[in-house]
C-alpha positions, 0 to 999 in steps of 0.5 A: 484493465490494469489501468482502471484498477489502478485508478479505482485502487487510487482514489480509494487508498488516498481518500482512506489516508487523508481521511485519517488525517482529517478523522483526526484533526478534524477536518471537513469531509469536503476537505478530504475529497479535494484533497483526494483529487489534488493528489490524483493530478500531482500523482499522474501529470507529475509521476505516474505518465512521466517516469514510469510511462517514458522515463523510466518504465521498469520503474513501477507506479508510485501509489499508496502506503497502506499499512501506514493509514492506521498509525496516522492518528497516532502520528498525529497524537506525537506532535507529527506534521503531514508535511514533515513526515512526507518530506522524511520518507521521501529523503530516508527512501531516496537514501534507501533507494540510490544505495541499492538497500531495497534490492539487497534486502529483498535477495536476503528474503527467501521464497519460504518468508516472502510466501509467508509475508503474502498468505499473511497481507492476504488472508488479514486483507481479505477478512478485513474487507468482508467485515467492512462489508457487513458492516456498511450494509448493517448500518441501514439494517440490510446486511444481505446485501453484503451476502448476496454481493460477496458470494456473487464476487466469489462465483465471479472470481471463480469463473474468470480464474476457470477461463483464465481472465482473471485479469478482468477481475477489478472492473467486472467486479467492481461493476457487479457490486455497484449493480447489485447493491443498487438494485437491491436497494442499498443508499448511493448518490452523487455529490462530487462535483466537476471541477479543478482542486485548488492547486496553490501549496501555500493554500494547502500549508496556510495558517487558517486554510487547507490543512489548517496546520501552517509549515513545520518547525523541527519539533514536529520533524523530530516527532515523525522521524521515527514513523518515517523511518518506519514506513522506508522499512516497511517498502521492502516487504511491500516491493518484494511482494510486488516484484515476486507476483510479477515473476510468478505471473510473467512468462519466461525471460522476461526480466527486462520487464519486471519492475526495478526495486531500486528504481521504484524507491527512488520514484516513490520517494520523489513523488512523497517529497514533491507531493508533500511539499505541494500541499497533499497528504498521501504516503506513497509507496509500491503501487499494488493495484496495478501491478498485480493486476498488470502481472496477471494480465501479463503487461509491462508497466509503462502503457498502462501507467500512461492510461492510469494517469489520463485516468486520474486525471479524468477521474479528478476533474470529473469528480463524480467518479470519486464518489463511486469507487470509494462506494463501499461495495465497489471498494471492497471487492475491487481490493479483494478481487485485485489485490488480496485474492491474487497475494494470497494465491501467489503466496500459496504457490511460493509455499508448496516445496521444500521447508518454505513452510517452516518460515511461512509459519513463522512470518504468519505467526509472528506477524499476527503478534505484531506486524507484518514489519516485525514478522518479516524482519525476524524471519529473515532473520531466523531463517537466514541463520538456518534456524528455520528454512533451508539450512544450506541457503544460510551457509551460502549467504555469508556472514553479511547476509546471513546475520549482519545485515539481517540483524542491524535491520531487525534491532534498528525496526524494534527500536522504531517500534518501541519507540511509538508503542506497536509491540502489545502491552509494552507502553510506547519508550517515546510517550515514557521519555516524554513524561520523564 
């Protein structure tokens, strides 16, 4: 079950990176959809059965950069190179990842910021995907179906969480959607055919083929350093959402079993560098649909990334597959059910004793100002210094811990930030040097 999570998961969340790439650059439809495909192979031969399947199994799935997809126009709009940028992140991660930064940074974030960070991701995930319901029903003038499917996958929701099959949540879900948007009229075909993507890079990177785009000089490298060391910043957040949900989930003693922050970095930043350079546009990181999933079902991750790579692989040359689970009935409630219900939940939990709430409060706030990259940075932060939160965690951390190490992290990411422009209202220093 985690397995064909994942692989709904995938496809929806490459498909959604490339087609901001191409939304931009103006690529074809068909182009995002090979791509897509080409990307599943790369993920699952490549990665996905090997390293976390036999290699190395605390090692999670290298999935998808979500909270990146909405800077890419703005990568772009900088001169920013698909290759460049995915060749950046994979070198910054590796860095990140051989020096045990992501770890580190991970143990100096308490349950009361990491809870908030995770209300957070799951309440905007959530919102977010219910407007995209709405809004795809209200493209054909029949927005009950929306209605109809969301209060179905909350009385879905409900009863699998009353029996304790939550895990079963994504395929049923899923499956519920696609059938009752269906029956009750809404617009589906199939026009993905069966077939292999054209696996040769210099396709991908030629001058007149592919991403159109040919190779990147150094200018465009000096353009994507700063998102790149953005999105290395922003794995942290992410991993240790992943990691918390898996010990909250899993029984007693069993560490051996919970994924290695360390060791999904290094993963993650292999298969950036070598998909990149193979022609595909993903932006990889922590593989949220199946690790939540697969923490609820209570499973280690190497059998079903085994799974999840025959899947994609299936699901690949198939084709017609694609074309449903990016269907945006099944896409939404298959992100809702399996990735932003569970977050929300976990974060509730780490938030219900002590001052946990204070930082929780904190993160929500700022993060909503912001990002969740500014919210957690500044949190850590504040509450490592015993402004907010537990003042006693403080006093044990140490002066690195406590200030140093927080706040480098928390100066180096606002740089970054207002560098590209993300804090409201401030112009964007790069744009400004630029024009100087």
């Amino acid at each position: 079950v985690p397995a064909m999570a994942a692989t709904i998961g995938k496809i929806v969340m490459v498909a959604a990176v490339v087609g901001a790439y191409a939304g931009t650059l103006g690529l074809s439809p068909e182009f995002v959809i090979e791509n897509a495909r080409f990307e599943m192979l790369i993920a699952a031969v490549l990665f996905v059965i090997l390293i976390s399947g036999f290699i190395n199994p605390t090692a999670n799935l290298a999935g998808t950069h979500g909270p990146l997809i909405p800077l890419i126009p703005l990568i772009v709009a900088s001169g920013g190179h698909p290759l460049a940028l995915g060749v950046l992140i994979g070198v910054f991660g590796f860095i990140l990842g051989i020096s045990h930064g992501g770890s580190m940074l991970a143990k100096l974030t308490s349950k009361g910021v990491c809870g908030g960070l995770l209300i957070y991701l799951g309440f905007i995930g959530v919102t977010g995907q219910v407007k995209k319901m709405f809004a795809w029903a209200e493209s054909f003038d029949m927005a009950y179906i929306a209605f109809v499917v969301i209060i179905a996958t909350i009385i879905m929701y409900a009863w699998l969480e009353h029996i304790q099959k939550r895990w079963l949540a994504i395929p049923l879900g899923a499956a519920l959607a696609a059938v009752i948007s269906f029956t009750l009229g809404a617009p589906f075909e199939f026009t993905t055919q069966p077939g292999i993507p054209n696996l040769d890079p210099s396709y991908w990177w030629g001058e007149d083929t592919g991403w159109k785009m040919g190779l990147p000089g150094i200018q465009e490298f000096i353009a994507v350093a700063p998102f790149a060391v953005l999105a290395v910043a922003m794995w942290s957040p992410d991993f240790l959402g992943h990691r918390v949900f898996q010990e909250l989930s899993y029984p007693k003693n069993t560490d051996k079993v919970l994924m290695n922050i360390d060791d999904t970095m290094v993963a993650a930043s292999a298969r950036q560098a070598v998909g990149s350079l193979l022609g595909g546009g993903n932006l990889a990181s922590s593989w949220g649909t199946y690790i939540v999933p697969a923490a609820i079902a209570m499973r280690p991750i190497p059998a079903g990334a085994i799974l999840t790579g025959v899947f994609c692989v299936v699901a690949a040359l198939w084709g017609y597959p694609m074309d449903l689970a990016i269907w945006q009935p099944v896409l939404s409630v298959a992100l809702i059910v399996g990735v932003f219900l569970p977050l929300l939940e976990a974060g509730m939990q780490m938030t219900r004793e002590g001052k946990t709430t204070q930082s929780a409060a904190i993160v929500v706030f700022s993060s909503a100002l912001v990002n969740p990259v500014f919210g957690w940075s500044l949190t850590m932060l504040l509450d490592n210094l015993g402004l907010i939160g537990c003042k006693e965690r403080g006093k044990e951390l140490g002066h690195a811990g406590r200030w140093v190490i927080p706040g480098i992290t928390f100066l180096i990411l606002c740089a970054i930030m207002a560098a590209i422009g993300m804090f409201p209202g401030v112009p964007a220093l790069m744009e400004s040097f630029r024009q100087l």
